[in-house]
Backbone as ProteinMPNN parsed JSONL, in Angstrom:
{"seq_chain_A": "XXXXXXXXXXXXXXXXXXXXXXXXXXXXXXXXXXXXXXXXXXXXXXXXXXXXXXXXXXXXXXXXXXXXXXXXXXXXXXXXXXXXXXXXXXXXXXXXXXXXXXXXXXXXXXXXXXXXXXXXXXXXXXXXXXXXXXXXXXXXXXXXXXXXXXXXXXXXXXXXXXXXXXXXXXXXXXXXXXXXXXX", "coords_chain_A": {"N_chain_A": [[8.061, 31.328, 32.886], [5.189, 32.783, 32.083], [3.718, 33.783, 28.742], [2.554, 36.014, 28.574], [4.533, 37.075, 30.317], [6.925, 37.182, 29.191], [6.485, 39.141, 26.563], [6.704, 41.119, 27.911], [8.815, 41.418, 29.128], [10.317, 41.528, 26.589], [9.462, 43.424, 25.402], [10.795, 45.456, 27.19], [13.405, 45.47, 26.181], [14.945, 47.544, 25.238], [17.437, 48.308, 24.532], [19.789, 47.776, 22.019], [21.882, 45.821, 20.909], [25.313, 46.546, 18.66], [25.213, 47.073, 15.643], [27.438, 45.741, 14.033], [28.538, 44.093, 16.187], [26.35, 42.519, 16.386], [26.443, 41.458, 14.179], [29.555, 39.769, 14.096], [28.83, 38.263, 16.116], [26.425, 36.324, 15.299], [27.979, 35.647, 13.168], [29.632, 34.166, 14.988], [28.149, 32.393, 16.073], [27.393, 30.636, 14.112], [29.949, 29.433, 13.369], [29.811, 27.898, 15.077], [28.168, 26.142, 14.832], [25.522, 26.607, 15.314], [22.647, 29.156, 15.69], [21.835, 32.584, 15.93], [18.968, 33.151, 17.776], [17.897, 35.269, 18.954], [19.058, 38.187, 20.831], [19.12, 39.692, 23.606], [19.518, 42.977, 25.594], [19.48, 44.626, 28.398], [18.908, 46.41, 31.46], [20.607, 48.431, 33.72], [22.766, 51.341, 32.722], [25.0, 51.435, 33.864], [25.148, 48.1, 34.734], [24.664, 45.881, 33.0], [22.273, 42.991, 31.462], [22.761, 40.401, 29.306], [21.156, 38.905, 27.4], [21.25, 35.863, 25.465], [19.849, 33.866, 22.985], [20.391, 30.908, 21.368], [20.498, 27.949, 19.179], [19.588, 24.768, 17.568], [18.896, 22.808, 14.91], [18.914, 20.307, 16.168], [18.936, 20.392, 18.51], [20.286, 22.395, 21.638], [22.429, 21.548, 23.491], [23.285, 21.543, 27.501], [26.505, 22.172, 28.18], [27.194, 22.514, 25.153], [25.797, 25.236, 25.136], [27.247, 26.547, 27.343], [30.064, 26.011, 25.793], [29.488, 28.073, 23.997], [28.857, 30.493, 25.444], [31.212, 30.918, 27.088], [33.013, 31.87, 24.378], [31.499, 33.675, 23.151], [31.165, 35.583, 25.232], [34.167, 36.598, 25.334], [34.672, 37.448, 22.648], [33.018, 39.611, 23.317], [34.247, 40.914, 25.203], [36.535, 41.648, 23.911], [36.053, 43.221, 21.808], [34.753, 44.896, 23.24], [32.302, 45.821, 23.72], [30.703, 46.289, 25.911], [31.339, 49.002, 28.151], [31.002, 49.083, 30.843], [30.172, 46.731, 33.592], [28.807, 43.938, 32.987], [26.415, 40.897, 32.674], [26.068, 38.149, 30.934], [24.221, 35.751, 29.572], [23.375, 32.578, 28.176], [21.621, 30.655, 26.587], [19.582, 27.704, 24.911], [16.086, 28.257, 23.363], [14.21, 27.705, 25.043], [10.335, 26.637, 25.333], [8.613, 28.727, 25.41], [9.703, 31.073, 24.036], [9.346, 32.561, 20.308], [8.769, 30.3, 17.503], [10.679, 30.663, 15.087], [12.469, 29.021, 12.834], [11.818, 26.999, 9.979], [12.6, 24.255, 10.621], [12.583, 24.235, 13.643], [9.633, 24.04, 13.8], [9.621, 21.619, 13.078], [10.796, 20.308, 14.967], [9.309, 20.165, 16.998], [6.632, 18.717, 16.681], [3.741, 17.797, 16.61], [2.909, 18.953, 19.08], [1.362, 21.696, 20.868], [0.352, 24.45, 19.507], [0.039, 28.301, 19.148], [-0.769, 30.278, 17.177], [-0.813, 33.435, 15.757], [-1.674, 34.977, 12.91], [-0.792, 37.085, 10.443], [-2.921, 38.272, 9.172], [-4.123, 39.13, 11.8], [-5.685, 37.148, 13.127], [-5.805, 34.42, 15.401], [-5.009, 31.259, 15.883], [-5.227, 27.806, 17.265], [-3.394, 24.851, 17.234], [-2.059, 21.531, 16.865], [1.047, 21.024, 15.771], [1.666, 19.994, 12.715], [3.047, 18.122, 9.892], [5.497, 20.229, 7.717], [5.087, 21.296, 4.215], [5.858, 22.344, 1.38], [4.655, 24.525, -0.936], [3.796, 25.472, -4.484], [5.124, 27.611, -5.018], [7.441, 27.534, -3.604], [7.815, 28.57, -1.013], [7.482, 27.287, 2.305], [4.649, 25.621, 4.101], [2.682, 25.398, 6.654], [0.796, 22.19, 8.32], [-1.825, 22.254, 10.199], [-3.121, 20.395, 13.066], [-5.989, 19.388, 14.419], [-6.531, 20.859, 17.866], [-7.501, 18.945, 19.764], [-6.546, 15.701, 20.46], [-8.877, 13.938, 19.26], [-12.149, 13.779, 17.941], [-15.146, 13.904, 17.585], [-17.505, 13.128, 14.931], [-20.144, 14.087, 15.078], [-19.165, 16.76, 16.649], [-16.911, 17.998, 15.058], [-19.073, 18.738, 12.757], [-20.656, 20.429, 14.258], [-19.335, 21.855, 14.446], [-17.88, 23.294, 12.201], [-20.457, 24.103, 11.364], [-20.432, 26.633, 13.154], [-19.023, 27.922, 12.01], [-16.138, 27.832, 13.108], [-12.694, 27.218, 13.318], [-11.606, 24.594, 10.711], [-9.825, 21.551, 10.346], [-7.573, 19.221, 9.071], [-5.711, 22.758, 8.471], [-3.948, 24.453, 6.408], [-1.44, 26.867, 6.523], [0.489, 29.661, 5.224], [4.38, 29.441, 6.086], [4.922, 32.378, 5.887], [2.42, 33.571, 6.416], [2.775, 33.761, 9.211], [3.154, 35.659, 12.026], [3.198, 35.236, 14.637], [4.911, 32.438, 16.609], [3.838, 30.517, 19.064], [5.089, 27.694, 21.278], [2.345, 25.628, 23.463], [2.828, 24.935, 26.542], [2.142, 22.061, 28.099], [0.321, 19.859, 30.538]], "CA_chain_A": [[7.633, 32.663, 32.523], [3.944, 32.89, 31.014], [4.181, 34.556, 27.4], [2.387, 37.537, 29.169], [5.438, 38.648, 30.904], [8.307, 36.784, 27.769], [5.806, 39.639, 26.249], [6.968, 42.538, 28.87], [10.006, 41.209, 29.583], [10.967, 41.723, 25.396], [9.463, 44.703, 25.237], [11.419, 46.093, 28.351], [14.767, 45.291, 25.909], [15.135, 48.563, 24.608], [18.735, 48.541, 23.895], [20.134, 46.548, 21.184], [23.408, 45.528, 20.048], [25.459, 47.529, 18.045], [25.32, 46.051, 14.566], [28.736, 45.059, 14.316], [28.172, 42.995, 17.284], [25.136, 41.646, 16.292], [27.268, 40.123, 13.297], [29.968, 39.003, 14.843], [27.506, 37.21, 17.027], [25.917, 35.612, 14.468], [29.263, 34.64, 12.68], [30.649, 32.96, 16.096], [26.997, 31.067, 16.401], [27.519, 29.749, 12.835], [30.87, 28.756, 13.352], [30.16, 26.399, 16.224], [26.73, 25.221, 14.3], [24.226, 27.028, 15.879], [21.831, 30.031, 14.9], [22.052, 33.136, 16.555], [17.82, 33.705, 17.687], [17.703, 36.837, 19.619], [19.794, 38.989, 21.272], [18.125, 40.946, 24.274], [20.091, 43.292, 26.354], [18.458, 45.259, 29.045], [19.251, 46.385, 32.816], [20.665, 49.86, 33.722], [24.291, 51.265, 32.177], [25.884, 50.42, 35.008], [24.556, 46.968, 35.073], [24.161, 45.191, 31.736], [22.107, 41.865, 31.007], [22.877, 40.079, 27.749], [20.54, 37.316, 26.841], [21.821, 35.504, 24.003], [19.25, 32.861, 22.739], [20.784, 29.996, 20.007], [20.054, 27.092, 18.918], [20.021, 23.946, 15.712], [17.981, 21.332, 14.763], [18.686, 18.778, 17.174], [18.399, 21.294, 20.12], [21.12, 22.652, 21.918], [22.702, 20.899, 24.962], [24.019, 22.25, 28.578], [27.588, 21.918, 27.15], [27.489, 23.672, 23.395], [25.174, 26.502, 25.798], [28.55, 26.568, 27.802], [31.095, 26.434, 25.091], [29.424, 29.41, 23.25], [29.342, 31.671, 26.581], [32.665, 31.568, 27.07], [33.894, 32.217, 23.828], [30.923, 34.623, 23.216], [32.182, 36.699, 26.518], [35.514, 36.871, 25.131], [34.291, 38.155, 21.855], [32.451, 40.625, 23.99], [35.55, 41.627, 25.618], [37.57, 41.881, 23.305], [35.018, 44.307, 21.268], [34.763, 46.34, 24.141], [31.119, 46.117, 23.299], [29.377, 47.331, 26.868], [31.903, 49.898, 28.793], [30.441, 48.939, 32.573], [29.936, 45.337, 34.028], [27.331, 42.797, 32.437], [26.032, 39.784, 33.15], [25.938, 37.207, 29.946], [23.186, 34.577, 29.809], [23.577, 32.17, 26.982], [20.722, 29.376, 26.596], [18.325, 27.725, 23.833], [15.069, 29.571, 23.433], [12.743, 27.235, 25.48], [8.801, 26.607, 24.622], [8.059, 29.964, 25.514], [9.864, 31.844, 22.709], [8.194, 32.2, 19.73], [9.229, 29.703, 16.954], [11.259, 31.819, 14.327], [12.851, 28.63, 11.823], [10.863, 25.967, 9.802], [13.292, 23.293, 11.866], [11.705, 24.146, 15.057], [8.522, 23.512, 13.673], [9.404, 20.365, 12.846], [11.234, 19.566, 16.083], [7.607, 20.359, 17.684], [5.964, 17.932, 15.79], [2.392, 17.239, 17.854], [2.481, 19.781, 20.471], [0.331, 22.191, 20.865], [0.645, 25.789, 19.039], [-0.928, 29.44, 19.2], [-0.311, 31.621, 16.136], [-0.849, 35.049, 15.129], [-1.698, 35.59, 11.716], [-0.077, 38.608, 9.615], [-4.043, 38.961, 9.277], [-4.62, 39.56, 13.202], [-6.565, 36.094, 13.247], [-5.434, 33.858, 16.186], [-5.36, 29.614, 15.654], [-4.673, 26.895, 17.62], [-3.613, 23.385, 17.002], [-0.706, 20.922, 16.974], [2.164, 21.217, 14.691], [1.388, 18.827, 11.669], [4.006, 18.358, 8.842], [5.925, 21.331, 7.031], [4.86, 21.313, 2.845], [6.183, 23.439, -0.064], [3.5, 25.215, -2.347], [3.688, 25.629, -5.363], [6.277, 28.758, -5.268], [8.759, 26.977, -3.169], [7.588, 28.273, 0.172], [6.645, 26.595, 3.522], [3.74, 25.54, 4.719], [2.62, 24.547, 7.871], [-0.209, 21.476, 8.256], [-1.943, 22.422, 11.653], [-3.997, 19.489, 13.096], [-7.021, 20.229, 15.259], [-6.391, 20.944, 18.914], [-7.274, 17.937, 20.54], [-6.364, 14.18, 19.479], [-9.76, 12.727, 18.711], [-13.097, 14.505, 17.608], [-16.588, 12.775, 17.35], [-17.855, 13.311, 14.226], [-21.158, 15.285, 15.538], [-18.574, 17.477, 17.338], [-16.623, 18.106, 13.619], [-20.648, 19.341, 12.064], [-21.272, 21.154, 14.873], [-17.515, 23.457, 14.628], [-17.688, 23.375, 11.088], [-21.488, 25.001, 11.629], [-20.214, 27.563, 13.637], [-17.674, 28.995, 11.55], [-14.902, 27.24, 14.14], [-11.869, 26.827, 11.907], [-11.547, 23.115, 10.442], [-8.651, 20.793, 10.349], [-6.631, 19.955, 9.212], [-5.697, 23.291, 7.788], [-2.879, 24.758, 6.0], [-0.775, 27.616, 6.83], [1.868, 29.717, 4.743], [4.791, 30.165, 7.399], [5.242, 34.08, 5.829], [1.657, 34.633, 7.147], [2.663, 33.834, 10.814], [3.746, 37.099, 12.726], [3.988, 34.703, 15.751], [3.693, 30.827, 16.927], [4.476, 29.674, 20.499], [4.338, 26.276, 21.639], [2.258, 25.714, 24.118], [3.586, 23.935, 27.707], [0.706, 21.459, 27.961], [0.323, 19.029, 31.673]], "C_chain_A": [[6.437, 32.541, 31.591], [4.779, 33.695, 29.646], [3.533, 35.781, 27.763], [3.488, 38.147, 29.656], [7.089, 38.027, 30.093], [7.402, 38.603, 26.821], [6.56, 41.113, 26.634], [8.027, 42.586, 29.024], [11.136, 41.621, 28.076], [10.733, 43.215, 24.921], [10.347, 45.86, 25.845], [13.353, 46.402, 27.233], [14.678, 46.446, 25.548], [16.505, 49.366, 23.654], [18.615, 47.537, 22.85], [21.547, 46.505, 21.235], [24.107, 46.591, 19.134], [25.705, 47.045, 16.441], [26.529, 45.337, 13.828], [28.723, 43.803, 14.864], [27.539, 42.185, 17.132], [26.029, 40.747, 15.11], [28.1, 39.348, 13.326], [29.752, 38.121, 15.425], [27.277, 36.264, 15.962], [26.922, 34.636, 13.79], [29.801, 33.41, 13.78], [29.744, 32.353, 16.077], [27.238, 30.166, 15.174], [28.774, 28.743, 12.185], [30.77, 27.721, 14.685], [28.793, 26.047, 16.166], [25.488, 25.535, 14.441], [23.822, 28.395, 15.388], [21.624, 31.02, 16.079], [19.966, 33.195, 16.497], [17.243, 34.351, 17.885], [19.012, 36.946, 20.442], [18.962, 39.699, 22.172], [19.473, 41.836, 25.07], [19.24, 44.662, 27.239], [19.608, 45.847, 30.402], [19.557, 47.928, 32.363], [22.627, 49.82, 32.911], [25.29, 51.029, 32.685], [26.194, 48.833, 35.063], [23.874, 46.04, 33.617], [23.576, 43.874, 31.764], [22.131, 41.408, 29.942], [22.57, 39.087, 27.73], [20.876, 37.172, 25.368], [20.83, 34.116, 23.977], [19.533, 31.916, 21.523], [20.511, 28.887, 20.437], [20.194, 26.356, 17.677], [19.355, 22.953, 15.967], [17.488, 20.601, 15.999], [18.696, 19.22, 18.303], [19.88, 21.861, 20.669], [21.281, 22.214, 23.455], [23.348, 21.847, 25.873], [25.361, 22.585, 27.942], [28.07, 22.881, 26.299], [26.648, 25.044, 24.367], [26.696, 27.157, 26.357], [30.002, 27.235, 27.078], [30.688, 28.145, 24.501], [29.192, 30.7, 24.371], [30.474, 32.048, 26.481], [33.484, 32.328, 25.476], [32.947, 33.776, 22.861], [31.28, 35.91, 24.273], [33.53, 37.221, 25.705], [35.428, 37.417, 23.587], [33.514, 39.674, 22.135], [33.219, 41.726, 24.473], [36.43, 42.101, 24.446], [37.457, 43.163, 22.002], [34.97, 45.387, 21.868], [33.277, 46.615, 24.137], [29.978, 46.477, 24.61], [31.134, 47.638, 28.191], [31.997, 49.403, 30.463], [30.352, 47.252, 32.435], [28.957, 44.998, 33.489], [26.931, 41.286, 32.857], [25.915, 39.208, 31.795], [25.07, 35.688, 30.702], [22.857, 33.799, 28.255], [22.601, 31.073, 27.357], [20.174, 28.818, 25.041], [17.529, 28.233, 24.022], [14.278, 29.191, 24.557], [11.956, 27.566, 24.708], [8.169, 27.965, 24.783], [8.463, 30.574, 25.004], [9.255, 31.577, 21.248], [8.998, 31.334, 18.825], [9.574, 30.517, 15.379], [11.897, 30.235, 12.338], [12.028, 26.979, 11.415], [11.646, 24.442, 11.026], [12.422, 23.304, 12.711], [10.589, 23.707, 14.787], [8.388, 22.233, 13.794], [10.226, 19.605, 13.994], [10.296, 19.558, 16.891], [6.611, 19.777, 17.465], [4.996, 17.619, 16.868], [2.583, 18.344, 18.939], [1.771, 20.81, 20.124], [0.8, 23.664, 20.702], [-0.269, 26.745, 19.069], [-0.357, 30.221, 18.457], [-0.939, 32.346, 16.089], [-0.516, 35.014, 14.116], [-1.486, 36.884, 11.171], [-1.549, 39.435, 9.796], [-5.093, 39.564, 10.629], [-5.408, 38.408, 13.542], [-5.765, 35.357, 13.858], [-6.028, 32.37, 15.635], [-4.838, 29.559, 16.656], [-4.709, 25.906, 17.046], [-2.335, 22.903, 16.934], [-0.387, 21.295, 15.654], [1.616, 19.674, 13.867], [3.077, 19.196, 11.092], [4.06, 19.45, 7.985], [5.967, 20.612, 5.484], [5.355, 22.204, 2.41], [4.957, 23.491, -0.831], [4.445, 24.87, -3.056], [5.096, 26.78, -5.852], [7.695, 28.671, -4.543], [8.434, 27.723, -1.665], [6.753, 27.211, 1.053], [5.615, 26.527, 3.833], [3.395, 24.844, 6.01], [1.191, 23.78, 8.081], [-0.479, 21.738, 10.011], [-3.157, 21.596, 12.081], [-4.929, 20.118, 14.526], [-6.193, 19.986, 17.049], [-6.049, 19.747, 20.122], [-7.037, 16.653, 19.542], [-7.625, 13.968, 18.77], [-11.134, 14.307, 18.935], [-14.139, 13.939, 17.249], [-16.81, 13.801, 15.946], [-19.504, 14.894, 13.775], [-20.474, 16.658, 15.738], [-18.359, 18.401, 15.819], [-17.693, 19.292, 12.828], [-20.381, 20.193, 12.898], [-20.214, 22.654, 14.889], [-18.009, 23.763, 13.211], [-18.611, 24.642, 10.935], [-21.234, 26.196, 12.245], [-19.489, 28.517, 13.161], [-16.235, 28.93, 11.983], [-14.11, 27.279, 13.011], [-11.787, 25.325, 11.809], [-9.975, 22.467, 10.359], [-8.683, 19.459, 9.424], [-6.584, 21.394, 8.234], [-3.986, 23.712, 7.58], [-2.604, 26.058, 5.78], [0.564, 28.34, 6.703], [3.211, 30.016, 6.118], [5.05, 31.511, 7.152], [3.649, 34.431, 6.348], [1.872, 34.322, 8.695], [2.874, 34.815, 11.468], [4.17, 36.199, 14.606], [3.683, 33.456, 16.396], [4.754, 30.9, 17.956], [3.967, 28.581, 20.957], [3.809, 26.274, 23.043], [2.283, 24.681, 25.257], [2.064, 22.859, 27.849], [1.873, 20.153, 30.046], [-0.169, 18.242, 32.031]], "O_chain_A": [[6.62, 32.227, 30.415], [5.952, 34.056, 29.552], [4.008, 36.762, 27.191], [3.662, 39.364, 29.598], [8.189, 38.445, 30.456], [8.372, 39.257, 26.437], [6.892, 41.986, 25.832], [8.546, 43.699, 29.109], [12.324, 41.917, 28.204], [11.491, 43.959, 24.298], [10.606, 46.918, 25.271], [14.201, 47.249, 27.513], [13.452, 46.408, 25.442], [16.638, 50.243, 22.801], [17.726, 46.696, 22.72], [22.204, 47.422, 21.729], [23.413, 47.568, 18.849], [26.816, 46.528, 16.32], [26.354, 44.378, 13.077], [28.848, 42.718, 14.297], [27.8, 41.06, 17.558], [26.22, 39.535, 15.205], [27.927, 38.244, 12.808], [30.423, 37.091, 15.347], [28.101, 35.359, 15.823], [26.888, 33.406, 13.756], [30.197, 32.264, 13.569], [30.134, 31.186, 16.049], [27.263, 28.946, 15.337], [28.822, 27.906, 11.283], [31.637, 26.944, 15.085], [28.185, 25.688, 17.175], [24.517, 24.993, 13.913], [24.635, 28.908, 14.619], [21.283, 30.546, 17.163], [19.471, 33.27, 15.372], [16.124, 34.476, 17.386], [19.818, 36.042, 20.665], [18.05, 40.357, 21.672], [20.523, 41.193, 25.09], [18.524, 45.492, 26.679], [20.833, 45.736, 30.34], [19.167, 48.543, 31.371], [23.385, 48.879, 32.677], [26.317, 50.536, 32.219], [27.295, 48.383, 35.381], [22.702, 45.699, 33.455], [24.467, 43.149, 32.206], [21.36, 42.031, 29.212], [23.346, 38.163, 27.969], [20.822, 37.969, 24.431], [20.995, 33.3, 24.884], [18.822, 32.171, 20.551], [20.296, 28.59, 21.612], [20.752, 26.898, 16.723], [19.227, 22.324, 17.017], [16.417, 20.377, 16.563], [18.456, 18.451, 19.234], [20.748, 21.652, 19.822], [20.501, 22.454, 24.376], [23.917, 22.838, 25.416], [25.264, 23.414, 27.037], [28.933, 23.745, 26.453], [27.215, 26.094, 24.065], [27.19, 28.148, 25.82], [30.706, 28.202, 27.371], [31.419, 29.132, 24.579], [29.398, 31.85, 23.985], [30.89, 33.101, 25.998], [34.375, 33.174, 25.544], [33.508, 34.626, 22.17], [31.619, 37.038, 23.915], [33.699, 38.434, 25.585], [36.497, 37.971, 23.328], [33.46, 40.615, 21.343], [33.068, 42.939, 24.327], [36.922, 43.23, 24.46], [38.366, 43.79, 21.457], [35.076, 46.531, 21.425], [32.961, 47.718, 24.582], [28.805, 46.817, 24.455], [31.762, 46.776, 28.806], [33.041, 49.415, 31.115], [30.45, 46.641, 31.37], [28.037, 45.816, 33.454], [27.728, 40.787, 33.651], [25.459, 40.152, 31.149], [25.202, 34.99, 31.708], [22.215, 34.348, 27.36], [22.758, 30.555, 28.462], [20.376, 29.539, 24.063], [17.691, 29.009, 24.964], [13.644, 30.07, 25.141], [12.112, 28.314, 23.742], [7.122, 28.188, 24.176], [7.668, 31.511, 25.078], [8.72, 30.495, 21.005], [10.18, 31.411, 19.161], [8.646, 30.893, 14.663], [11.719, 30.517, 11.153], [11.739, 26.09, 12.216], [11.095, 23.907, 11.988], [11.482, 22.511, 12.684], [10.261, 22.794, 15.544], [7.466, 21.647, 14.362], [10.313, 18.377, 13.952], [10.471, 18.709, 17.766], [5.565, 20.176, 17.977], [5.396, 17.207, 17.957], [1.895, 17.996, 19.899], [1.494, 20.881, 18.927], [1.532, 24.157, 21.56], [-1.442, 26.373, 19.033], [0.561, 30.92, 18.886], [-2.068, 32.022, 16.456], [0.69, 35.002, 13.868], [-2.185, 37.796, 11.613], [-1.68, 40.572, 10.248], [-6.19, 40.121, 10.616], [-6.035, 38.689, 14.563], [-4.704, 35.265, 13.241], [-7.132, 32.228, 15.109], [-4.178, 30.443, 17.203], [-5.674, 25.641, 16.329], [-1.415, 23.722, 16.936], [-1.091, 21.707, 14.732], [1.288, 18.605, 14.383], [3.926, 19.992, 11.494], [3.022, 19.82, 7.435], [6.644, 19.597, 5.318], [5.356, 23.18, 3.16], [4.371, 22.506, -1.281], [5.495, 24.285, -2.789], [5.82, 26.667, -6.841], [8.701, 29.358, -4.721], [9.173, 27.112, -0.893], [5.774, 26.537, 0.732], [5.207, 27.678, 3.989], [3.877, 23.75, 6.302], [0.24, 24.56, 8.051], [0.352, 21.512, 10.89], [-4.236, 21.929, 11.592], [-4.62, 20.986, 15.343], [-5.426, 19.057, 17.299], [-5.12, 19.57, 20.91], [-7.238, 16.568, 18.33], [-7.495, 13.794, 17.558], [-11.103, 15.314, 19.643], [-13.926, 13.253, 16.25], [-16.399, 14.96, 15.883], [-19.749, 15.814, 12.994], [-20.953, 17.649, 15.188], [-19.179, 19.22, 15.404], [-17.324, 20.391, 12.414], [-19.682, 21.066, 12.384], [-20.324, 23.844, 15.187], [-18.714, 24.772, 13.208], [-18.224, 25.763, 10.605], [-21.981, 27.064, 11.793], [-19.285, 29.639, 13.624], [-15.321, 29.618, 11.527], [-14.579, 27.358, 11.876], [-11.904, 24.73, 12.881], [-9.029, 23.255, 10.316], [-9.698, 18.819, 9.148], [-7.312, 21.356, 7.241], [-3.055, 23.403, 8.325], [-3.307, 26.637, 4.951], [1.535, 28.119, 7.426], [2.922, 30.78, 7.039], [5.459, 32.097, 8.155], [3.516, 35.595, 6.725], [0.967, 34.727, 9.425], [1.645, 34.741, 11.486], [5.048, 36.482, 15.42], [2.534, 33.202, 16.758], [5.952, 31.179, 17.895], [2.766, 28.349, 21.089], [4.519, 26.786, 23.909], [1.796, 23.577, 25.014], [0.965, 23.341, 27.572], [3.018, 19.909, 30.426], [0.137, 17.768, 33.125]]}, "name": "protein", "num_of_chains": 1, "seq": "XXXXXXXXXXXXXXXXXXXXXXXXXXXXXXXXXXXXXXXXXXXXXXXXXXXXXXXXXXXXXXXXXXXXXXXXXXXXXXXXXXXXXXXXXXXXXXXXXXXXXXXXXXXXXXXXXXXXXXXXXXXXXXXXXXXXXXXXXXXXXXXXXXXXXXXXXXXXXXXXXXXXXXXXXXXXXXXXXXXXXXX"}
């Protein structure tokens, strides 16, 4: 799924959860280790889809995806929380969601990122190493785009106003980073 239609496809959610639910949720992800990262639910009222996206550090396997369906369903049920038939879809986020906890960052280490600044200003560049300021937040070190850079090349960005590298990046100004699938 490009991030053009993860884009259309999030916007389309229009329902939510009922906030109950949503905590519940969250409680059962935290009791079997993992981090609740969205919630979508969509389709018609007849016809419910419930994407559940979690995840932890070290990634989340086929398996723990598995265990937390079933016992997510049955928390579902047992809530009563959609009236009509649904469909449940429990996964990790994949590279095409956006990256929401410093972790991920750092499970992304070198690949290739596209943020959205709070200030509307778009970067690229690989994931460098996550720093603490001064005030005890995150920072993110974002290394230039490609591996290697001639020196001329370097002058000639710099001259332009290009942004430079490495640079550094609070993670409260991100509004949105997705890694990008590279081939």
């Amino acid at each position: 799924m490009s991030n053009a239609q993860t884009q259309e496809h999030t916007a389309q959610a229009a329902i939510s959860l009922a906030p109950a639910i949503e905590i519940a949720l969250r409680e059962l992800c935290a009791n079997e280790g993992a981090v609740l990262v969205e919630a979508i639910v969509r389709g018609s009222k007849e016809r419910r889809i419930v994407e559940i996206y979690v995840d932890k550090p070290e990634g989340m396997s086929l398996e723990e995806c598995g265990v937390l369906s079933e016992k997510i369903g049955e928390m579902l049920e047992a809530e009563k929380a959609f009236p009509a038939a649904y469909r449940l879809e429990v996964s990790s986020p994949g590279v095409s969601r956006p990256l929401q906890f410093s972790w991920q960052y750092q499970r992304n280490a070198g690949r290739l990122l596209t943020l959205e600044l709070t200030s509307g200003t778009s970067v690229k560049g690989r994931i460098g190493q996550l720093l603490q300021d001064a005030v005890g937040g995150e920072v993110l070190v974002l290394e230039a785009p490609k591996t290697s850079i001639s020196k001329t090349a370097a002058k000639k960005a710099a001259a332009s106003g290009a942004p430079t590298y490495p640079m550094e990046i609070p993670l409260a100004e991100i509004r949105s980073a997705i890694v990008e699938i590279e081939f």
